[in-house]
C-alpha positions, 0 to 999 in steps of 0.5 A: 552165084547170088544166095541162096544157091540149089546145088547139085544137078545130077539126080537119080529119081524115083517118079511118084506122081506124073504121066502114067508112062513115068510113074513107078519109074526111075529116072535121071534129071539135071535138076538140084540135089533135093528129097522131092523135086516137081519137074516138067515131064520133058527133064526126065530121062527115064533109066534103061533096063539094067541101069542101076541108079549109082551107075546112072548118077554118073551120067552128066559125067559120062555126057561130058566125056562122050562130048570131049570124045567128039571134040578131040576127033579121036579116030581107029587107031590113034595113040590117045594121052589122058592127063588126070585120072579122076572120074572124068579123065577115066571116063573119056580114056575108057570111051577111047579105048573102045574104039577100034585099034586105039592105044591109050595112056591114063596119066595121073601123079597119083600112083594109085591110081595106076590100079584104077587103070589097069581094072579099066584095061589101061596103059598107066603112065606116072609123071615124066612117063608118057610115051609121046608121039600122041595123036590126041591128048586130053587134059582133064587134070586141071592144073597147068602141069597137066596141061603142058605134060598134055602138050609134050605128049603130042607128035607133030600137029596133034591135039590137046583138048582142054577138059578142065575147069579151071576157075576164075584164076589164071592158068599159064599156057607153055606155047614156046618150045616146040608148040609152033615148030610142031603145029600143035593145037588146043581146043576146048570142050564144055558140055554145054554146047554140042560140036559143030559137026553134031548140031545139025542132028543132035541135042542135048536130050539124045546126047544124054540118053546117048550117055545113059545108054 
C-alpha cells in the first residue's frame, strides 16, 4: 500500500456530533483506528442493547465467519473440522455448532488451546487427532499443514473451505492422494463479497448487523 497507510478497520465509536437518532450512541465502523473520526452517517452501525463494545470490536470478525458458514453449506447434522484455533476459526466452529445436530472439532498445534474449546463447548483435536469422515472442513490456520490436515479429514466429496489469508507467498496444495478418488473440493471464502445464493437478498450492511446481533 503506498505511505502513509490508515491502519485498522474495526472501531467501536462513540457518536458526539450527527443525526439526533445517533448522537449519545455507541456504534461500530469499518473505518481507521483513530481518536476522532468524521464519517458518513450510513458507516455507522449502531450497537444492540446489551453489546458491550469489546465484544462488538469483534464483529468484522464475526461477519467473516458467519460469511464462511454460508460458504461451506454447512447443514443439521454435518460432522464439521475447524483447522486453527484462533479468534477466526473459533468463531466459525462456535456458529457451527449451533446449529442443530452438528459435531464439531476445533483443531489447533497449540494444545492450549484445548481450553479455549472446551469453554466454547467444543470437541478439541491436536495434530494427527481428527477423527475424519467430515462432511465440512474449514481451514482457518494459514499454513499449508493445516490445509492438507483440512483435507484429510473429509469423507468422500466433502468440502474444505479456504478461510486463510495466505499472503503473497505460495502456498503448496496436497491434490494427490486421495483428492480425486474421493472427489473432493476446495473453495474460498473472503469477506468482501457475499455467496452467490445471498446476493439477490443481502448486503454488506444486513450482513453486519446480522454479526452484531
Amino acid at each position: 500500500f503506498p505511505f502513509p497507510v490508515e491502519y485498522g478497520y474495526a472501531a467501536v465509536v462513540e457518536v458526539v456530533e450527527g443525526p439526533e437518532r445517533l448522537r449519545g450512541r455507541l456504534a461500530f465502523a469499518l473505518a481507521p483506528h483513530r481518536t476522532v473520526l468524521r464519517l458518513p452517517a450510513a458507516a455507522l452501525h449502531p450497537l444492540p442493547e446489551g453489546l458491550s463494545p469489546g465484544r462488538a470490536a469483534l464483529a468484522a470478525n464475526m461477519e467473516t465467519a458467519l460469511n464462511a458458514v454460508w460458504d461451506a453449506g454447512i447443514a443439521p447434522g454435518d460432522r464439521v473440522a475447524v483447522l486453527g484455533a484462533g479468534l477466526l476459526g473459533c468463531l466459525v466452529a462456535r456458529l457451527a455448532a449451533r446449529i442443530p445436530g452438528t459435531e464439531v472439532t476445533l483443531a489447533d498445534v497449540t494444545p492450549e488451546r484445548a481450553e479455549t474449546a472446551r469453554a466454547l463447548g467444543l470437541a478439541f483435536a491436536g495434530p494427527g487427532e481428527l477423527p475424519g469422515e467430515a462432511d465440512v472442513a474449514v481451514n482457518a490456520s494459514a499454513s499449508a499443514a493445516g490445509l492438507a490436515a483440512a483435507l484429510g479429514a473429509l469423507g468422500d466429496e466433502g468440502r474444505c473451505v479456504e478461510l486463510s489469508w495466505h499472503g503473497a507467498g505460495e502456498t503448496p496444495v496436497p491434490l494427490g492422494g486421495a483428492f480425486h478418488a474421493r472427489r473432493l473440493s476446495i473453495v474460498s471464502s473472503q469477506v468482501g463479497r457475499l455467496p452467490p445464493g445471498r446476493a439477490p437478498r443481502w448486503d454488506h450492511r444486513r450482513r453486519l448487523a446480522k454479526a452484531l446481533s
